[in-house]
C-alpha positions as CSV (number, residue, x, y, z in Angstrom):
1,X,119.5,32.5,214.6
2,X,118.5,32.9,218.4
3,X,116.1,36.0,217.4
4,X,114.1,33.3,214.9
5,X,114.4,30.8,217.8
6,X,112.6,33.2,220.2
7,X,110.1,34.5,217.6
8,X,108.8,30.2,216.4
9,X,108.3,29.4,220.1
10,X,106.6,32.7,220.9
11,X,104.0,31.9,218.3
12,X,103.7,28.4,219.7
13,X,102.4,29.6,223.3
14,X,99.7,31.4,221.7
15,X,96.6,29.6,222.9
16,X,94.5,31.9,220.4
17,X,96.1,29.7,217.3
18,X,94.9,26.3,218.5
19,X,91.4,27.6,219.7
20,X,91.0,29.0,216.0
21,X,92.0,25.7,214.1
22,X,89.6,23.8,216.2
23,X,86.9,26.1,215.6
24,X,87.8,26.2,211.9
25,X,88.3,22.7,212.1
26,X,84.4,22.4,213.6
27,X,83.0,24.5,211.1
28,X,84.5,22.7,208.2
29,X,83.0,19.0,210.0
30,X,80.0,20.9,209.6
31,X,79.7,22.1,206.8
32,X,80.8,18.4,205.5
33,X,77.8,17.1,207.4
34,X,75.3,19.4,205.7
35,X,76.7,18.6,202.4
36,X,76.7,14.9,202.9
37,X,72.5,15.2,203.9
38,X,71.6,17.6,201.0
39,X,73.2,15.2,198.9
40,X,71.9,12.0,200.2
41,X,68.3,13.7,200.0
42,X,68.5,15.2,196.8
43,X,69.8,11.6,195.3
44,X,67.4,9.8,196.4
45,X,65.0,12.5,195.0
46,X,67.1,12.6,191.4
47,X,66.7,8.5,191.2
48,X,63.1,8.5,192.0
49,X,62.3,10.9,189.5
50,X,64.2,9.0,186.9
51,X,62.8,6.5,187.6
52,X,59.5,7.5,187.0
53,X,60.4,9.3,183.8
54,X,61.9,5.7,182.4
55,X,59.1,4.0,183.1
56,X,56.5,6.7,181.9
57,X,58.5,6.5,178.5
């Protein structure tokens, strides 16, 4: 039981884990962003074109 003890809190001091999760955590903002803008955009784009298809018909 002490050996699992000393093995958790020695992979809770490790500053490498929490750098990683905000730089995965970053990454993943990111990428949200980007998908959030190309789909804004490309809506916008999809509506206008429908909407000049329903009214060339």
């Amino acid at each position: 039981m002490l050996s699992r003890l000393i093995k958790l809190q020695a992979r809770r001091q490790d500053p490498e884990r929490g750098a990683t999760a905000v730089e995965y955590g970053l990454m993943v903002a990111l990428i949200a962003v980007v998908i959030i803008a190309v789909v804004t955009v490309l809506g916008n784009n999809l509506s206008s074109l429908f909407t000049t298809v329903a009214t060339s018909i």
